[in-house]
C-alpha positions as CSV (number, residue, x, y, z in Angstrom):
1,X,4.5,117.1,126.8
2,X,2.1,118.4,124.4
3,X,0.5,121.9,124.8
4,X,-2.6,122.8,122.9
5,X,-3.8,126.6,122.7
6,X,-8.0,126.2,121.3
7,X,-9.3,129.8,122.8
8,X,-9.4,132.8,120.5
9,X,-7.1,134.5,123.7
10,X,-4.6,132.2,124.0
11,X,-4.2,132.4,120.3
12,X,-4.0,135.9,119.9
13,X,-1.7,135.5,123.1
14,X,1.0,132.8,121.7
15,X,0.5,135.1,117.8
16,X,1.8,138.1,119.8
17,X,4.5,136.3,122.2
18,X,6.1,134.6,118.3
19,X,6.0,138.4,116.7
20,X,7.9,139.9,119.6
21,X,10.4,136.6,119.9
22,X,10.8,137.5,115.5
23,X,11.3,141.6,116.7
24,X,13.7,140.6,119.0
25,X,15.7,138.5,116.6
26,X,15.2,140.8,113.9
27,X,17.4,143.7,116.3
28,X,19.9,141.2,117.1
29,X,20.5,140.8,113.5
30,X,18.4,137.8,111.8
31,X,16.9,138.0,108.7
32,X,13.6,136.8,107.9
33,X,11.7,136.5,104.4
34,X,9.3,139.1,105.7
35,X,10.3,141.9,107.8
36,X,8.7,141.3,110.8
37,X,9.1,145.2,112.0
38,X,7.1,146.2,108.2
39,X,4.5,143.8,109.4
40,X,3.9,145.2,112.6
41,X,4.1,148.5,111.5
42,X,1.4,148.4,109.1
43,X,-0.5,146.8,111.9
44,X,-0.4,149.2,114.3
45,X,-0.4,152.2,111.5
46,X,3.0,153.4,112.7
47,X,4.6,155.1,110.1
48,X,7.2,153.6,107.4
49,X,10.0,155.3,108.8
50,X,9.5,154.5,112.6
51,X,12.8,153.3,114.0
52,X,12.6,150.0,115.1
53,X,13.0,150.6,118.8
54,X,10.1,152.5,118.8
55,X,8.3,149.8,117.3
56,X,9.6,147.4,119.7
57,X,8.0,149.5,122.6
58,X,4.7,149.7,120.6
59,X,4.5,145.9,120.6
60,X,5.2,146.1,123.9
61,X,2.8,148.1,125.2
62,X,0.3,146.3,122.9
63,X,0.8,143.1,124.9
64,X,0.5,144.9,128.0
65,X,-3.1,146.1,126.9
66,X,-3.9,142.6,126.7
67,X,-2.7,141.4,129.3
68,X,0.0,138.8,127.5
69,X,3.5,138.5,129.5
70,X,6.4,138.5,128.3
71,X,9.9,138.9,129.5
């Protein structure tokens, strides 16, 4: 079955669900080529030193503000 996101809000919605499936990953343990927690925390102007559960809940509560679910 073939699944086709073409609105600029369920982009932005499937862009934010694959960052917080990479955080998640990333706190288990996996390695990417670019740090997925530097990436959001220059995105949401945390700063550098924010531990990464913190940054977690930030991404979290971002998806809540728009409305995206997650689990």
């Amino acid at each position: 079955m073939t699944v086709v996101i073409d609105t600029p809000d369920g982009i932005e919605a499937f862009r934010m669900l694959s960052i917080y499936g990479r955080l998640k990953l990333e706190m288990k343990g996996l390695r990417f080529r670019i740090n997925t927690f530097s990436a959001v925390r220059r995105e949401l102007n945390l700063p550098p030193r924010t531990p990464r559960a913190k940054v977690l809940a930030a991404w979290e509560a971002k998806m809540t503000e728009k409305g995206v679910k997650f689990s």
